[in-house]
py3Dmol code that shows the C-alpha trace and the ligand (Angstrom):
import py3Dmol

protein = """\
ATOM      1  CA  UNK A   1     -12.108  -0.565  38.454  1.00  0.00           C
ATOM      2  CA  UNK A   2      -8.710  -2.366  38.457  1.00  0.00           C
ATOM      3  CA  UNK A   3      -7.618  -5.998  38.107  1.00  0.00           C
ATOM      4  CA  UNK A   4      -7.441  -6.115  41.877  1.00  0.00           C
ATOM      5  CA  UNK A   5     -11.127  -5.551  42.756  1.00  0.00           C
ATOM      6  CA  UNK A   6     -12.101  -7.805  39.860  1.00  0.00           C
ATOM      7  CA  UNK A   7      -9.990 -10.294  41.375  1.00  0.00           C
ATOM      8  CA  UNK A   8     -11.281 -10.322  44.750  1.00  0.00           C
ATOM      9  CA  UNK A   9     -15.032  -9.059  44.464  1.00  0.00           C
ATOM     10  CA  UNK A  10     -16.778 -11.243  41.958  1.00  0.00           C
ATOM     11  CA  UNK A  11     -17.415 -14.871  41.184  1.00  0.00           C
ATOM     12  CA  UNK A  12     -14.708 -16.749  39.455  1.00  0.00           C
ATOM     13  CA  UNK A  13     -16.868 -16.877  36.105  1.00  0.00           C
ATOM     14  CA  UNK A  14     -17.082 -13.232  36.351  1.00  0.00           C
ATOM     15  CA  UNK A  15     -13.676 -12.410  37.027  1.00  0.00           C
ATOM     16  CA  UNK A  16     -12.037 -15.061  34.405  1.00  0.00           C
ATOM     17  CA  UNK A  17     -14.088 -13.256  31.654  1.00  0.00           C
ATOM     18  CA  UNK A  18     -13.244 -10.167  32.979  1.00  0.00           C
ATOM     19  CA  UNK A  19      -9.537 -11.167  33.091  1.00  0.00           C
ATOM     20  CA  UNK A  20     -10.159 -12.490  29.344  1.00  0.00           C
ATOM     21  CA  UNK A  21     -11.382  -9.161  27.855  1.00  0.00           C
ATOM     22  CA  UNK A  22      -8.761  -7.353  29.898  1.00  0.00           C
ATOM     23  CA  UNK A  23      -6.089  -9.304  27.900  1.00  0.00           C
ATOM     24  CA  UNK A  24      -7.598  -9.220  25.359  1.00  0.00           C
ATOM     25  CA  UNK A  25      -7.127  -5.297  25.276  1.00  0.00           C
ATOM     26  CA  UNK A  26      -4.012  -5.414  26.096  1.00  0.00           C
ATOM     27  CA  UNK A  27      -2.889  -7.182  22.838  1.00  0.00           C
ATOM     28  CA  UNK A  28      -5.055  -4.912  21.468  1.00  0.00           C
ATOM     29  CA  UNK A  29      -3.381  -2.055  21.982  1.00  0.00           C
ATOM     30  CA  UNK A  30      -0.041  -3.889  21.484  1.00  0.00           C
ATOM     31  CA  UNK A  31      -1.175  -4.509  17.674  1.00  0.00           C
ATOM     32  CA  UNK A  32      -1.659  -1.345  17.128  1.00  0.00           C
ATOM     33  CA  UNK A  33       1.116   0.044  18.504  1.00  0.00           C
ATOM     34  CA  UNK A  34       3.228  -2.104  16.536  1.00  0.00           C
ATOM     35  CA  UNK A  35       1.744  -1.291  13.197  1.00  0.00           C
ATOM     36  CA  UNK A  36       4.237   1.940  11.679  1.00  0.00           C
ATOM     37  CA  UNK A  37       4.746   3.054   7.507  1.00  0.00           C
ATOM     38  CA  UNK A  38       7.688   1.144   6.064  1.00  0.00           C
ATOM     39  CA  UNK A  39      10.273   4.149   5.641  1.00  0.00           C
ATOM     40  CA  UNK A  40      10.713   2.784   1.908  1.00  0.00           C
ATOM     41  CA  UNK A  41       7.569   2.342   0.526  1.00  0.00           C
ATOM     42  CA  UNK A  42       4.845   3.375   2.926  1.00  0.00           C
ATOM     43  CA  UNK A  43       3.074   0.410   3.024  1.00  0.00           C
ATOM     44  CA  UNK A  44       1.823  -0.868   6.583  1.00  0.00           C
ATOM     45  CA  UNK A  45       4.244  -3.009   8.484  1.00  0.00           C
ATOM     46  CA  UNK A  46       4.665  -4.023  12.047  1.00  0.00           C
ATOM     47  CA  UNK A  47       8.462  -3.850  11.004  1.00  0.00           C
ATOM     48  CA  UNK A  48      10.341  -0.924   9.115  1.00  0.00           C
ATOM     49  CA  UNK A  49      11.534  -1.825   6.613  1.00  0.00           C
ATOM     50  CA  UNK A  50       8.803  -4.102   5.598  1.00  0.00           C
ATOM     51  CA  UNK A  51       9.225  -7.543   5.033  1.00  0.00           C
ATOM     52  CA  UNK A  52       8.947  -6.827   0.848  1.00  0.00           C
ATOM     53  CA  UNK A  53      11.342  -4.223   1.025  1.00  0.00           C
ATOM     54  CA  UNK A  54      14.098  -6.114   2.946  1.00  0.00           C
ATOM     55  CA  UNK A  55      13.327  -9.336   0.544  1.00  0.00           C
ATOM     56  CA  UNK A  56      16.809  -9.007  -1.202  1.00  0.00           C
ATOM     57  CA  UNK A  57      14.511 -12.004  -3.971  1.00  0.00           C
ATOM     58  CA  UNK A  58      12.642  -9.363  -5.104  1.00  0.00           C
ATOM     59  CA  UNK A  59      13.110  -7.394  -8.272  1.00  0.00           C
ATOM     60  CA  UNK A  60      14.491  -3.860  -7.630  1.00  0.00           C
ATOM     61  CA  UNK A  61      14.262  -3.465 -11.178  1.00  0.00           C
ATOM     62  CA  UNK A  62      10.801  -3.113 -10.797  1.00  0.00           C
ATOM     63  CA  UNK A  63       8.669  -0.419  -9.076  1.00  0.00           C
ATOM     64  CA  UNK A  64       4.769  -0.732  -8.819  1.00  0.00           C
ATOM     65  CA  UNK A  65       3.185   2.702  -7.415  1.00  0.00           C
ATOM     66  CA  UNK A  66      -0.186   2.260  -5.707  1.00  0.00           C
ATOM     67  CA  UNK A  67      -2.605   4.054  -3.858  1.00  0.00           C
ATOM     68  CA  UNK A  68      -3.316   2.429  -0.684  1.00  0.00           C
ATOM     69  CA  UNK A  69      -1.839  -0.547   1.399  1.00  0.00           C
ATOM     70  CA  UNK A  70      -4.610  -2.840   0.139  1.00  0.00           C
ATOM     71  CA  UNK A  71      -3.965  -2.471  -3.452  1.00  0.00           C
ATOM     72  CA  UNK A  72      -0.370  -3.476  -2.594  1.00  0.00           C
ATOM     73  CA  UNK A  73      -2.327  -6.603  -0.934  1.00  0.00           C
ATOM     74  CA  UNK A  74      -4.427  -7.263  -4.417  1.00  0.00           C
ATOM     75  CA  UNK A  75      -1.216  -6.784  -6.483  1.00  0.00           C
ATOM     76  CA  UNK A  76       0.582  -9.225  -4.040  1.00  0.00           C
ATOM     77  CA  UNK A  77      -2.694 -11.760  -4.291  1.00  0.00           C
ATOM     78  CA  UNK A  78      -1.824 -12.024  -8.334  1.00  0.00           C
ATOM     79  CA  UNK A  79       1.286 -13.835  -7.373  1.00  0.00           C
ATOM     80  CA  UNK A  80       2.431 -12.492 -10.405  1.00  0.00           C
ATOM     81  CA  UNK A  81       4.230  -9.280  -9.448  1.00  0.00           C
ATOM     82  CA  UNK A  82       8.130  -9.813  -7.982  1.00  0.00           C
ATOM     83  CA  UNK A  83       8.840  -6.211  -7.678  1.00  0.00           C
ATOM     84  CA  UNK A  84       8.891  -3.591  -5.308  1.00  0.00           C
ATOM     85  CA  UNK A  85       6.120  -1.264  -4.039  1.00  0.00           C
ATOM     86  CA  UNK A  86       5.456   2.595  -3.914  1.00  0.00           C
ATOM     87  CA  UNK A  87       2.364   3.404  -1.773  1.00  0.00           C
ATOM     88  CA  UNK A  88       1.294   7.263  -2.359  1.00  0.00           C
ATOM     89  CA  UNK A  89      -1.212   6.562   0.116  1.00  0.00           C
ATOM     90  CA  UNK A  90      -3.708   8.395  -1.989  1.00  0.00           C
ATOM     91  CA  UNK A  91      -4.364   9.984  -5.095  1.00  0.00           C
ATOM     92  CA  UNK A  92      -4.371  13.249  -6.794  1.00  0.00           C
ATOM     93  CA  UNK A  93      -8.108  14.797  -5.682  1.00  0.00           C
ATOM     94  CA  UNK A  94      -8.326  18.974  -6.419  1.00  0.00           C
ATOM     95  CA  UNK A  95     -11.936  19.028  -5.408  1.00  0.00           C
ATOM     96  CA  UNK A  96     -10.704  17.541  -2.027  1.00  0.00           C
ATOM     97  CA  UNK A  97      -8.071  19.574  -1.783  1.00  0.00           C
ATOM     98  CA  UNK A  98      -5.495  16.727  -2.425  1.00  0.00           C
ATOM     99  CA  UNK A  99      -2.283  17.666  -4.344  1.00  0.00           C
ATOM    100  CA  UNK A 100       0.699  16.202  -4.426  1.00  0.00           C
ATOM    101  CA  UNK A 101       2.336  17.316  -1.417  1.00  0.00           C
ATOM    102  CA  UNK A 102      -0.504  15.317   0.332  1.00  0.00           C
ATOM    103  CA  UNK A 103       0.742  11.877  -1.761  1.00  0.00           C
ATOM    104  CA  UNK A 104       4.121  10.146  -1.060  1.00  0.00           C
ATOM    105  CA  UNK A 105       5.232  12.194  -4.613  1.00  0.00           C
ATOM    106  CA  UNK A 106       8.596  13.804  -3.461  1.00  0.00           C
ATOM    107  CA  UNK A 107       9.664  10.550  -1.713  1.00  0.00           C
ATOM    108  CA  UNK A 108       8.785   8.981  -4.777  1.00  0.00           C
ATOM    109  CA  UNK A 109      11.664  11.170  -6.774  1.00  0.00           C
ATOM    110  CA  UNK A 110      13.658  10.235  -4.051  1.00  0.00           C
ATOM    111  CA  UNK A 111      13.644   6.536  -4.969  1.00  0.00           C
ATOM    112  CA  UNK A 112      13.639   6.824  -8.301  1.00  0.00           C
ATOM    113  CA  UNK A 113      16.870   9.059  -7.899  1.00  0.00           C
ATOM    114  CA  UNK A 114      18.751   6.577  -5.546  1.00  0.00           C
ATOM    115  CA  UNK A 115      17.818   3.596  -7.092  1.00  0.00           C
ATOM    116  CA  UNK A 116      16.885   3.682 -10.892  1.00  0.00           C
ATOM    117  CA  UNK A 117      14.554   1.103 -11.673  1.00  0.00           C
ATOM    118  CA  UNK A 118      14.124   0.020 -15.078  1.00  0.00           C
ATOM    119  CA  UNK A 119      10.253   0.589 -14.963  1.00  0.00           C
ATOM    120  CA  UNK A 120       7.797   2.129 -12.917  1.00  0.00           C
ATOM    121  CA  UNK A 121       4.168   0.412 -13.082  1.00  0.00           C
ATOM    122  CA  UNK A 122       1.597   3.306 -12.267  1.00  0.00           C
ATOM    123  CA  UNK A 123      -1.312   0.901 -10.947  1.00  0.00           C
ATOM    124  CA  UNK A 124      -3.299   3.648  -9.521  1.00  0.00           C
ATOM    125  CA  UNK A 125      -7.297   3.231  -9.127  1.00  0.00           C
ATOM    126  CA  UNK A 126      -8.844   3.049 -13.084  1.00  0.00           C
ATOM    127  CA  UNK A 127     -11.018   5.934 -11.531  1.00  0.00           C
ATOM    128  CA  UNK A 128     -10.575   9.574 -12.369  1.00  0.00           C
ATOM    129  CA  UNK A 129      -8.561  10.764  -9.419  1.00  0.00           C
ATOM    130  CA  UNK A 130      -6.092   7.401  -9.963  1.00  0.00           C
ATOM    131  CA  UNK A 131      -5.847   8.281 -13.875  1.00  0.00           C
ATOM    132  CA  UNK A 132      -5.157  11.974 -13.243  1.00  0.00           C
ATOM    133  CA  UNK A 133      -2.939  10.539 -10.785  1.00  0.00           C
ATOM    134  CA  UNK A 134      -0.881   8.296 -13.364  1.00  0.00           C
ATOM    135  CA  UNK A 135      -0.385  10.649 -16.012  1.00  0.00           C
ATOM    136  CA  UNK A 136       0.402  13.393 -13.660  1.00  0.00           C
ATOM    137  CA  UNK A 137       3.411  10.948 -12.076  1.00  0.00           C
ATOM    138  CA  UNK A 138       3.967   9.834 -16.121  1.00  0.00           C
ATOM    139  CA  UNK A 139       5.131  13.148 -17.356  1.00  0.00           C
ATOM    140  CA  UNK A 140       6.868  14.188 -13.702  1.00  0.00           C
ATOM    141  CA  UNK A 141       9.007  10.794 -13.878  1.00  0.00           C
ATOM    142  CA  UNK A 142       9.925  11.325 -16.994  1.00  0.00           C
ATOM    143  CA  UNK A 143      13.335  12.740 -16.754  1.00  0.00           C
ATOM    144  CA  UNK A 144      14.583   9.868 -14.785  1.00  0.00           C
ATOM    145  CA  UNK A 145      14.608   7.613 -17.772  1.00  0.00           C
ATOM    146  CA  UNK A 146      12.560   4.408 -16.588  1.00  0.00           C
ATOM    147  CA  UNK A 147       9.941   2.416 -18.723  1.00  0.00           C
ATOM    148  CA  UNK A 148       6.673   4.400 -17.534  1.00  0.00           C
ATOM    149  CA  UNK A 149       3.937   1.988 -18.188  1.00  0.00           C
ATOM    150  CA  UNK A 150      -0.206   1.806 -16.866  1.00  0.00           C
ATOM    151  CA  UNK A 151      -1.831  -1.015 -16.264  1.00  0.00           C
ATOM    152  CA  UNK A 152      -3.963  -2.402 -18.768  1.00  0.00           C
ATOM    153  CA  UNK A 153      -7.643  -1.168 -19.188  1.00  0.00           C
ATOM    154  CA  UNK A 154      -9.949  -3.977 -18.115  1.00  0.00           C
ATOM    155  CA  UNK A 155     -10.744  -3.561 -14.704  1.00  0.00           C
ATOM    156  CA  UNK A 156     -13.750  -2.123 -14.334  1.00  0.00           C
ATOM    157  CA  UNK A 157     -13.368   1.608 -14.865  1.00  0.00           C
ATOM    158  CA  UNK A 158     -14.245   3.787 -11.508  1.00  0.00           C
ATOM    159  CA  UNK A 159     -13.287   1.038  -9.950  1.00  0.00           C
ATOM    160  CA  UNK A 160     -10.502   0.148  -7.077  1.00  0.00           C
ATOM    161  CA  UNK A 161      -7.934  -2.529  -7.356  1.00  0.00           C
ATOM    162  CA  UNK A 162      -8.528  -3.617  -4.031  1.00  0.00           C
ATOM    163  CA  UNK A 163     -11.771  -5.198  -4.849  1.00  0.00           C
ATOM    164  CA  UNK A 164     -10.648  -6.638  -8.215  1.00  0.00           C
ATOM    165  CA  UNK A 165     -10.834 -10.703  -8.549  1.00  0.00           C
ATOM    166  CA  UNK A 166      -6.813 -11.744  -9.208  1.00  0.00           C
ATOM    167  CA  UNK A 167      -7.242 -12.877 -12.526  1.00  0.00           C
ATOM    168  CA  UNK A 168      -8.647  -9.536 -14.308  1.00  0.00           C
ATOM    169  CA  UNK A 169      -5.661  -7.878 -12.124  1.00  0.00           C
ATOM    170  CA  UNK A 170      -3.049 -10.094 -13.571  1.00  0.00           C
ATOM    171  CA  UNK A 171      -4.314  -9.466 -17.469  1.00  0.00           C
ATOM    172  CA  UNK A 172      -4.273  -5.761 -16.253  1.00  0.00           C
ATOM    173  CA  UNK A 173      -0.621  -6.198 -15.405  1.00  0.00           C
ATOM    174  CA  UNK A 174       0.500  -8.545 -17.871  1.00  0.00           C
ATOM    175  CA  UNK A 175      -1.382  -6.128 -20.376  1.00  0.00           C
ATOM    176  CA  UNK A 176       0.273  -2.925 -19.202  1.00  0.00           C
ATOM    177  CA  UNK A 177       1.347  -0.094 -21.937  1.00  0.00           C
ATOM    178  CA  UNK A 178       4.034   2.004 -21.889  1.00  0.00           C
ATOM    179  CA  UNK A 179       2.863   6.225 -20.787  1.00  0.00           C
ATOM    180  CA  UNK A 180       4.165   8.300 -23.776  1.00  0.00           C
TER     181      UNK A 180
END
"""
ligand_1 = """\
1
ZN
Zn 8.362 -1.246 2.486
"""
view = py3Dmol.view(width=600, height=400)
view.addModel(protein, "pdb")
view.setStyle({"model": 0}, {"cartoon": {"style": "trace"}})
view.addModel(ligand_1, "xyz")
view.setStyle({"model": 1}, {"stick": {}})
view.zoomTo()
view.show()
């Protein structure tokens, strides 16, 4: 059934809901169309780059590497954190059959070689996938002479940043400790 019939064979009520949902859809499928992976970082943005990594305020001296878009969203909910963002979009899983050709890793070297940041803050999951994840990215990023540091213990182990409360994540941040 199209607009047209809508239009012309049922009562107004009918047809203006009808009309409603249809639009509805529409920007629907708009939405999702618009949403992309920044380039950069690989968070989710309706715009590539994403609005954090064309901020020119924010601290390129600083690179956080996270899992998942929404632990980029509970880092950003500290209001603590002014630097940029590296979103693996995963972690390190062998019984899944994850490795790191599956994680944002090589783009990852990439940044680190084009942009040397002083540190790199491996906030992966305190779960064992996200701290095989950190020390496997810890002795990799080595070479490229940045502060490697972990955030702080704290947060409730096998759990996910994403559901932490924005104070505990803030000590975890504030706490961090330098990888050796
Ligand atoms: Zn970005």
């Amino acid at each position: 059934m199209n607009v047209l019939v809508l239009t012309t064979t049922f009562p107004p009520e009918v047809r203006s809901a009808a009309l409603l949902m249809w639009e509805l859809a529409e920007s629907l499928v708009g939405v999702k169309e618009k949403i992309v992976s920044c380039g950069t970082c690989f968070n989710v943005t309706d715009q590539d780059p994403c609005r954090i990594c064309a901020d020119p305020a924010r601290d390129g001296r600083l690179l956080c590497v996270v899992e998942e878009p929404n632990d980029l969203l509970a880092m950003e909910r500290t209001g603590e954190y002014r630097g940029r963002y590296h979103v693996l979009q995963g972690a390190l899983s062998p019984l899944d059959g994850i490795g790191p050709d599956d994680l944002k890793v090589r783009e990852l070297l990439a940044r680190l070689e084009a942009s040397a940041p002083a540190e790199v803050i491996l906030a992966t999951n305190p779960n064992v996938e996200g701290e095989a994840t950190a020390l496997y990215l810890a002795k990799l990023l080595r070479p490229f002479g940045a502060r490697i540091t972990r955030i702080a213990r704290g947060l409730p182990v096998g759990g996910d940043l994403e559901y932490a409360d924005q104070v505990t994540l803030s000590k975890a941040l504030e706490g961090r400790r330098e990888i050796s």
